[in-house]
C-alpha positions in Angstrom: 119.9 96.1 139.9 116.9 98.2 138.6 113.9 96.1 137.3 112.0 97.2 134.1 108.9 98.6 135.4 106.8 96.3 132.7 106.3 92.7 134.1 104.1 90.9 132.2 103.7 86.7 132.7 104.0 83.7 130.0 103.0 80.1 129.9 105.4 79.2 127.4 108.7 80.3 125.7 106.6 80.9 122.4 105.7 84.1 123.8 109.3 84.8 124.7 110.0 85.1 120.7 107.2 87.1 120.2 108.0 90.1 123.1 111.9 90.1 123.5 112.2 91.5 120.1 110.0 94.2 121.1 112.2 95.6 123.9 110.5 93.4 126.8 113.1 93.5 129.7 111.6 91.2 132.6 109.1 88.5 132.4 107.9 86.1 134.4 107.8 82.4 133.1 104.8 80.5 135.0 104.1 76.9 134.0 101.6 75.0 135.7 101.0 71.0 135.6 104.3 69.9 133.4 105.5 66.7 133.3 109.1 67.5 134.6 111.2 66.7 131.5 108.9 69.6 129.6 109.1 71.3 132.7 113.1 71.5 132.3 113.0 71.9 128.7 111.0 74.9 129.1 112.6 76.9 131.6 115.6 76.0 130.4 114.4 77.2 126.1 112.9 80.7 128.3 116.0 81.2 130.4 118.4 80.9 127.3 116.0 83.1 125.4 116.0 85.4 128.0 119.6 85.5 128.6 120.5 85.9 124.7 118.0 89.3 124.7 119.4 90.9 128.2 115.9 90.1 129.8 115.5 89.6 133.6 113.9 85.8 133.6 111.5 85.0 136.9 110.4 81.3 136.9 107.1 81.1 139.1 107.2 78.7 141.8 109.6 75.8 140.4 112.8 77.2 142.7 114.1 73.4 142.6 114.1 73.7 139.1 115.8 77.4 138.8 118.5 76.5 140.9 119.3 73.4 139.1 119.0 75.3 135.9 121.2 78.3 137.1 118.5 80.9 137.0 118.5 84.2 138.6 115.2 84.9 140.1 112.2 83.3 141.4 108.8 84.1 142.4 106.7 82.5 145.3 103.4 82.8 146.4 102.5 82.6 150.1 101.5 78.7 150.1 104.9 78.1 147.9 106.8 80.0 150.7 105.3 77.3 153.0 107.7 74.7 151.5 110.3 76.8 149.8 113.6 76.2 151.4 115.3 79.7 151.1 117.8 79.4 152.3 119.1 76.6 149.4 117.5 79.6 147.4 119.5 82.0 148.6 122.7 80.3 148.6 122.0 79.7 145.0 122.4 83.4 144.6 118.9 83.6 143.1 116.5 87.0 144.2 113.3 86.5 145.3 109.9 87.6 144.6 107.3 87.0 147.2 103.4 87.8 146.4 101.3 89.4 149.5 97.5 90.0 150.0 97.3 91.3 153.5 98.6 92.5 156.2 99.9 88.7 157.5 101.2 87.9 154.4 103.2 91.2 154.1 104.8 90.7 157.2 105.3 87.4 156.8 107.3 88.6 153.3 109.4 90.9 154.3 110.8 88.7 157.4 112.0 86.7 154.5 114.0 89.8 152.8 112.6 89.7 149.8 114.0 91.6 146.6 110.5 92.7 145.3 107.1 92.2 146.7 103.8 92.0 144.5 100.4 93.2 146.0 97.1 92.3 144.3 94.5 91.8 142.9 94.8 95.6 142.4 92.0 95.7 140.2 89.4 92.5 139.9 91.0 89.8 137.6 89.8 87.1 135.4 92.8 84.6 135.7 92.5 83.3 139.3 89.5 82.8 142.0 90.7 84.7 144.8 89.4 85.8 148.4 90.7 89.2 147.6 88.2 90.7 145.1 90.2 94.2 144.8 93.0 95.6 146.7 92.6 98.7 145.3 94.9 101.5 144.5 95.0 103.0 148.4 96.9 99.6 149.4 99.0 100.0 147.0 99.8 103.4 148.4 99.8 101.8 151.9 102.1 98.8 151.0 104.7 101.2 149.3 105.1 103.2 152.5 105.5 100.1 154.6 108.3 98.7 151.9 110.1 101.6 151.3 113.1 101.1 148.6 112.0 97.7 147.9 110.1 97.4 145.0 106.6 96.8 145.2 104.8 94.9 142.0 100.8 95.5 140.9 99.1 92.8 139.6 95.4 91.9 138.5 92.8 93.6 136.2 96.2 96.1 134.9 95.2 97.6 131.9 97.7 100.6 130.3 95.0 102.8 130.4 95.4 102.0 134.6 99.2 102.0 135.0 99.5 105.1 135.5 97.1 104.7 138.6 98.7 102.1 139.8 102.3 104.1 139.3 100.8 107.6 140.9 100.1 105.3 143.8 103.6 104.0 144.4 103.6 101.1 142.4 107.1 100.4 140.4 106.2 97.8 138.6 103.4 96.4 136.8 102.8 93.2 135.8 100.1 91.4 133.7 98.8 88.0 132.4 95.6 87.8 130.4 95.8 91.8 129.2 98.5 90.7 126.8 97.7 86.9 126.2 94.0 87.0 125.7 94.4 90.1 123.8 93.8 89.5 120.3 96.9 91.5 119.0 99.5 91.0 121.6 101.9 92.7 120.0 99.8 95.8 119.5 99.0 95.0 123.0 102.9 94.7 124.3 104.1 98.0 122.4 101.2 100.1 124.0 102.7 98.6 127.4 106.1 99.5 126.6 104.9 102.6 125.6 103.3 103.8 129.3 105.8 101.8 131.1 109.1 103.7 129.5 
């Protein structure tokens, strides 16, 4: 299956209302900190959201919770993949996402099989304090010719004035947190997206 090559990441199904109906095809649902009763309420509201607009759902992390909820992708980051079991993940027939920062971490990736891999920061971000300042758009080049067909994923500092940077470099997706939810017109915001991304 081909992946929309906009990817951008919500905290809470609110958001979901707000950018399905604008033609928003794959989104990531990342909740941090939930007690677990909100935690399945949520995924499960963003999920059926989701389903009911043909949008490819990717719940961050909680692959306990996707499986039990019957959801079709996750994403895991390199210290989640320490205590992922993958296999139950795969035999859930859920794809997987798998974020990468070096060299290490890439290999370490695609011994898993992955169905996408995400490289960044690509550009410096605000959202997280990272050891990685900037990737940088050569490693984005670089990473594509290790990976091949599998898609590779830019994330930090993306901006749509940058995507097609990122996209000239081998990137075939982007993705995006605070560009759309710190924006102060996010639907201005989303529709400019959509715009450099179709």
């Amino acid at each position: 299956m081909r992946l929309d090559r906009f990817y951008p990441i919500f905290d809470d199904p609110a958001w979901l209302e707000r950018a399905l109906p604008l033609g928003v095809r794959l989104v990531q649902m990342r909740f941090k900190d939930l007690p677990e009763a909100e935690l399945l309420e949520k995924l499960a509201r963003s999920r059926d959201l989701c389903r009911a607009a043909g949008a490819v759902m990717v719940v961050n992390d909680h692959w306990r919770q996707a499986i039990e909820l019957g959801c079709d992708w996750v994403h895991l980051g390199q210290e989640d993949l320490d205590t992922a079991d993958v296999q139950a993940i795969r035999r859930a027939g859920i794809r997987l996402g798998l974020s990468t920062h070096d060299e290490a971490e890439l290999e370490r990736a695609l011994g898993v099989g992955p169905d996408y891999v995400a490289l960044g920061p690509v550009w410096p971000t605000v959202l997280k304090k990272m050891k990685w300042h900037r990737q940088g758009v050569a490693r984005v080049r670089e990473w594509k010719a290790r990976i091949g067909d599998l898609p590779l994923v830019a994330i930090g500092g993306l901006r749509p004035e940058r995507a097609a940077e990122a996209f000239g470099a081998g990137a075939d997706i982007v993705s995006m947190v605070t560009d759309i939810t710190r924006n102060e017109d996010p639907e201005v915001r989303i529709r400019e997206w959509l715009e450099v991304t179709r």
